[in-house]
C-alpha positions in Angstrom: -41.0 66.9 -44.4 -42.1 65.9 -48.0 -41.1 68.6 -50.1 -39.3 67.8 -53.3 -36.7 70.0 -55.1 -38.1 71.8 -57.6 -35.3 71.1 -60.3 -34.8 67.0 -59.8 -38.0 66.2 -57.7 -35.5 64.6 -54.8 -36.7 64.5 -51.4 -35.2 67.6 -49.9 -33.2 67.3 -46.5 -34.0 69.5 -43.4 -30.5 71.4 -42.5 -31.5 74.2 -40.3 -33.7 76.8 -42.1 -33.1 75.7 -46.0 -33.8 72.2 -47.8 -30.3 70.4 -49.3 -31.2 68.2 -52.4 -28.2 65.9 -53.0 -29.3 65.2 -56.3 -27.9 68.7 -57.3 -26.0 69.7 -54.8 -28.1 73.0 -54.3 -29.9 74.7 -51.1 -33.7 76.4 -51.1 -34.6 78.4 -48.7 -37.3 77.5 -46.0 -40.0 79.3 -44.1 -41.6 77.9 -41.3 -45.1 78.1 -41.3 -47.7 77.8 -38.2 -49.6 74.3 -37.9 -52.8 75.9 -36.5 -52.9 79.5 -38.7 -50.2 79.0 -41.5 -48.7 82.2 -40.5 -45.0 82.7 -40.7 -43.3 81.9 -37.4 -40.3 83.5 -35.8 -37.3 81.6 -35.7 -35.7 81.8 -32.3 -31.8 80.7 -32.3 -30.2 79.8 -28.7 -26.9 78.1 -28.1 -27.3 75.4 -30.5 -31.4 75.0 -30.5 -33.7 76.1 -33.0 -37.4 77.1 -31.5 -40.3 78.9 -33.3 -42.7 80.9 -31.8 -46.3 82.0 -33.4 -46.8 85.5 -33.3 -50.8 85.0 -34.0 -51.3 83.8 -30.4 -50.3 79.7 -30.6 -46.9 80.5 -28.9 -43.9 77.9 -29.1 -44.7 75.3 -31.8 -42.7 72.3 -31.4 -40.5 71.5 -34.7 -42.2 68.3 -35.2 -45.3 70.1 -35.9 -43.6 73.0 -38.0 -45.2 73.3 -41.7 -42.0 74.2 -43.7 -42.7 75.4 -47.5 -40.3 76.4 -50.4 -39.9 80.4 -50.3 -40.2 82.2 -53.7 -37.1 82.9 -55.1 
């Protein structure tokens, strides 16, 4: 993931479904965005595992190829 907090410009960590900067201390909120389409994807939560599905016909995408963007606060 190479986004950057928009406040510092410090690599942002992947927890979950936001970006932690430990630069300020602060979270951003995530969306998860299809590889193939750039469509929002469902995020589908299961005893401990995070999947995500395309709803435009590409079906499970893997989290390694997940496109994950800032959302607009």
């Amino acid at each position: 993931m190479d986004l950057k907090c928009p406040t510092c410009h410090n690599p942002l960590e992947l927890i979950g479904t936001h970006g932690h900067c430990h630069g300020c201390d602060k979270d951003y909120p995530l969306h998860a965005l299809c590889p193939e389409c750039q469509q929002p994807l469902d995020v589908l939560k299961a005893c401990g595992a995070v999947d995500y599905f395309c709803q435009q016909g590409h079906g499970l995408i893997s989290k390694k190829r997940v496109i994950f963007a800032l959302q607009d606060i």
